[in-house]
PyMOL CGO cylinders between C-alpha atoms (Angstrom):
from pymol import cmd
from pymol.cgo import CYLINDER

trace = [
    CYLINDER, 118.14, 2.53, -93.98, 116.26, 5.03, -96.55, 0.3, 1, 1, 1, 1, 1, 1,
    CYLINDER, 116.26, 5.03, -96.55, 112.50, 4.87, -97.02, 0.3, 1, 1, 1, 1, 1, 1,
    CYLINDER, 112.50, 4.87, -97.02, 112.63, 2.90, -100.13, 0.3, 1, 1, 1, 1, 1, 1,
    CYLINDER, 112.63, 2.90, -100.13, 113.56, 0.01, -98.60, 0.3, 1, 1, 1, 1, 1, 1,
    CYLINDER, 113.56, 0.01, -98.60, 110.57, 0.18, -95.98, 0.3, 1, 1, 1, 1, 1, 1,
    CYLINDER, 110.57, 0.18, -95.98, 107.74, 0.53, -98.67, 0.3, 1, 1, 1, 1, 1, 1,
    CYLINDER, 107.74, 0.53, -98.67, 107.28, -1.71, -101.53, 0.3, 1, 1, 1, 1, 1, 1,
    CYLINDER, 107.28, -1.71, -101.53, 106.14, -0.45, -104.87, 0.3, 1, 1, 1, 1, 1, 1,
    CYLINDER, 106.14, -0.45, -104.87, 103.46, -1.76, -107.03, 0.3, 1, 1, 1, 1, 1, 1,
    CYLINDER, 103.46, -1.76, -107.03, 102.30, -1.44, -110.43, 0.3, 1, 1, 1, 1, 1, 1,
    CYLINDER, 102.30, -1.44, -110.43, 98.67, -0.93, -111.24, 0.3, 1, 1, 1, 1, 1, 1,
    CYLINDER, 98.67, -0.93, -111.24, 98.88, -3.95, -112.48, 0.3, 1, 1, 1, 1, 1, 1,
    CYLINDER, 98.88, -3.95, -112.48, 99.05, -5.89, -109.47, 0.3, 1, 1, 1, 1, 1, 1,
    CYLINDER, 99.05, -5.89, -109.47, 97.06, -3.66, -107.51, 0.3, 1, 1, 1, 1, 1, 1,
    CYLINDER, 97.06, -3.66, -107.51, 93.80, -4.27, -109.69, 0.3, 1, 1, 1, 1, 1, 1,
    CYLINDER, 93.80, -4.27, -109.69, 94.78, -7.83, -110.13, 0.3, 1, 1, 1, 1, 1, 1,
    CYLINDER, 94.78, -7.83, -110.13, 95.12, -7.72, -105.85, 0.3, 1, 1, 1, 1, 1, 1,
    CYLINDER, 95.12, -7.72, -105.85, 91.49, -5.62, -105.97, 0.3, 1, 1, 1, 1, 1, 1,
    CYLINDER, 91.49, -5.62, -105.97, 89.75, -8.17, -108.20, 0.3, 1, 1, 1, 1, 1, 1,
    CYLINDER, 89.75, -8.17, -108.20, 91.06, -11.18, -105.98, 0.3, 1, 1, 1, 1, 1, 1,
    CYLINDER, 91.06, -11.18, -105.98, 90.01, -9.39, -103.07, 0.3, 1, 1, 1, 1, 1, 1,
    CYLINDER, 90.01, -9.39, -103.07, 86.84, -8.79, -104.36, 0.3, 1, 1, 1, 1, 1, 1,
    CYLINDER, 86.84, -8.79, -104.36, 86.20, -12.30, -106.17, 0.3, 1, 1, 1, 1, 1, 1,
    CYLINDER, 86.20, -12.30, -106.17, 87.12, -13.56, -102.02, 0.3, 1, 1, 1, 1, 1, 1,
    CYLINDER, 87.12, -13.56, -102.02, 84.44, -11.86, -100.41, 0.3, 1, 1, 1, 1, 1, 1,
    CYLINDER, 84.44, -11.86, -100.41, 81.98, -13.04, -103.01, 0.3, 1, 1, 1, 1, 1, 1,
    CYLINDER, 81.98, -13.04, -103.01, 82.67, -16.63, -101.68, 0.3, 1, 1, 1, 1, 1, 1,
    CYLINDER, 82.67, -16.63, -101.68, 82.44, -16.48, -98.65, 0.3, 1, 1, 1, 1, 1, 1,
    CYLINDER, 82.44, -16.48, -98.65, 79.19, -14.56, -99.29, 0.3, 1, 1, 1, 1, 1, 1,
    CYLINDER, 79.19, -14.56, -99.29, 77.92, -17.49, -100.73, 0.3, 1, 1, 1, 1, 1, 1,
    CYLINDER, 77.92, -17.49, -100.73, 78.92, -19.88, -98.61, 0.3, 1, 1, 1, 1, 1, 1,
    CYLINDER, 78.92, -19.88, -98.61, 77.58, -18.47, -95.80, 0.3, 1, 1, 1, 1, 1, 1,
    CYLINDER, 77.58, -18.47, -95.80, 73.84, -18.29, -98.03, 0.3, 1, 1, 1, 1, 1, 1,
    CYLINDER, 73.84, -18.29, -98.03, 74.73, -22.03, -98.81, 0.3, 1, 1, 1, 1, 1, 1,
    CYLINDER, 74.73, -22.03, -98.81, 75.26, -22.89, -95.32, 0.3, 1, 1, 1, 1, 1, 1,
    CYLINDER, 75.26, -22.89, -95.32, 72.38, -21.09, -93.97, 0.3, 1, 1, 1, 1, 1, 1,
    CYLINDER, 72.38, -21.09, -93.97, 70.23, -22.46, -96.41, 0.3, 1, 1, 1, 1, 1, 1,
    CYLINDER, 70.23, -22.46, -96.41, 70.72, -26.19, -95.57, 0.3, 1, 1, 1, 1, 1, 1,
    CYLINDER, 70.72, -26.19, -95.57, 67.95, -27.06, -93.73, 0.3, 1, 1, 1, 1, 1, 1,
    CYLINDER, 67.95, -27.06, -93.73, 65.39, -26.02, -96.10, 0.3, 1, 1, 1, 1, 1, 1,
    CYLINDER, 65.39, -26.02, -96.10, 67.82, -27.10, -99.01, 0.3, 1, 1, 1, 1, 1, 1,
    CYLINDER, 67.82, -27.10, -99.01, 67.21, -31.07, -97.01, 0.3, 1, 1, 1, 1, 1, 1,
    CYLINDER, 67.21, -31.07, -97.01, 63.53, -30.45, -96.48, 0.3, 1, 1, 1, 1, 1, 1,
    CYLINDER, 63.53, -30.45, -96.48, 62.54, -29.26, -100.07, 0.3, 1, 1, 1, 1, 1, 1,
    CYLINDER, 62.54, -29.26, -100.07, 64.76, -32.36, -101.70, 0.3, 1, 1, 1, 1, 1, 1,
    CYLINDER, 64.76, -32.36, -101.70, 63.05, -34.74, -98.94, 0.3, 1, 1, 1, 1, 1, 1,
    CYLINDER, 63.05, -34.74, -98.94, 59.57, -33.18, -100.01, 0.3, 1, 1, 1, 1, 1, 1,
    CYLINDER, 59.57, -33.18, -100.01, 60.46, -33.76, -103.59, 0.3, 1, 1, 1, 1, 1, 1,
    CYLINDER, 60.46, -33.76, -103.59, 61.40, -37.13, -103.35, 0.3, 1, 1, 1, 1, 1, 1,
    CYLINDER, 61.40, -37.13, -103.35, 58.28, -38.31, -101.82, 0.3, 1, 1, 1, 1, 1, 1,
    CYLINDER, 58.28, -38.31, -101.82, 56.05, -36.02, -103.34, 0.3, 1, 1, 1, 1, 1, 1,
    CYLINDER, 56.05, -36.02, -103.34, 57.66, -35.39, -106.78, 0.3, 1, 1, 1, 1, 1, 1,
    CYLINDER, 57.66, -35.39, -106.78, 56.28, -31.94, -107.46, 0.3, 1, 1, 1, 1, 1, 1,
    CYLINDER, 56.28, -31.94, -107.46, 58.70, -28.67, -107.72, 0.3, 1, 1, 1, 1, 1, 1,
    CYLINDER, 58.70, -28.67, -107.72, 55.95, -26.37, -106.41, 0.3, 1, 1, 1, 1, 1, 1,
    CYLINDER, 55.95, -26.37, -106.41, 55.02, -28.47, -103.02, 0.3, 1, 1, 1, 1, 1, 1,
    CYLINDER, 55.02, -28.47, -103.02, 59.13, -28.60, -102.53, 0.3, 1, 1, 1, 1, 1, 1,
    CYLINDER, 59.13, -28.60, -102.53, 59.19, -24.36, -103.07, 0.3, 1, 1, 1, 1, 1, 1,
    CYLINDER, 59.19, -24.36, -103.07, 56.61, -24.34, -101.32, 0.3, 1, 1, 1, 1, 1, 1,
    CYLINDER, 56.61, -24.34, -101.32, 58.70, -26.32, -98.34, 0.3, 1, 1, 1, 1, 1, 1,
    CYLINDER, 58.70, -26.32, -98.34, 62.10, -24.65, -98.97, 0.3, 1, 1, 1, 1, 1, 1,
    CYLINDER, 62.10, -24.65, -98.97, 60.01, -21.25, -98.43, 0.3, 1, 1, 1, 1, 1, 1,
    CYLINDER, 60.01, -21.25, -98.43, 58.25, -22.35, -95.21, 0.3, 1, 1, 1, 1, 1, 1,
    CYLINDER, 58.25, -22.35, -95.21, 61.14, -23.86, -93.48, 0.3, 1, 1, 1, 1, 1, 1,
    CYLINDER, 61.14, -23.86, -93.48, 63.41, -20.59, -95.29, 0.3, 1, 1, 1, 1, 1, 1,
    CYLINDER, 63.41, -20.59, -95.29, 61.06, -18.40, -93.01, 0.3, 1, 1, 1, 1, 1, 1,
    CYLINDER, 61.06, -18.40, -93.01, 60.55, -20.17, -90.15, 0.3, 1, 1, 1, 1, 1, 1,
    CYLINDER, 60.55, -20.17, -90.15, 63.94, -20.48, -89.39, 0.3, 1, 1, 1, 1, 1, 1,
    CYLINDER, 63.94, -20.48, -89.39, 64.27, -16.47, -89.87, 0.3, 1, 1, 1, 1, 1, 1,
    CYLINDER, 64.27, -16.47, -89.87, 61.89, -15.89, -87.71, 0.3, 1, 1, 1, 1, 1, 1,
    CYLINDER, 61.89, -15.89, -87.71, 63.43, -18.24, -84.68, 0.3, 1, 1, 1, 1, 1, 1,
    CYLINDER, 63.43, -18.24, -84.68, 67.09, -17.12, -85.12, 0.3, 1, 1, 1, 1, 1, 1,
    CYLINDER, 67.09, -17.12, -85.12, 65.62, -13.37, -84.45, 0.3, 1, 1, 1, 1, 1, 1,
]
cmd.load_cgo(trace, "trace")
């Protein structure tokens, strides 16, 4: 069995095609995890909005609940 057989060639081609998907991957699951960490304020600032109706008090709760649950995961 020669060493050809043992180690596949590929064109550049498929190796920046294979770089991008790689790449385009890890963005993803970057921002699922964000998504998914961000779900309890994401709830809280659309429950403040719906009662209160502003966009500034539901920042405003989106950034408190944000950075209160920073500081208890630490």
């Amino acid at each position: 069995m020669s060493i050809e057989l043992l180690i596949p060639s590929f064109t550049s081609g498929e190796l920046i095609i294979f770089a991008l998907l790689v790449i385009v991957g890890v963005i993803v699951i970057m921002v699922l995890a964000a998504v998914i960490h961000f779900i309890l304020p994401i709830i809280a600032a659309v429950i403040v909005w719906l009662f209160a109706g502003s966009l500034i008090y539901a920042g405003i709760a989106f950034l408190g609940v944000a950075i209160l649950q920073l500081l208890i995961r630490r």
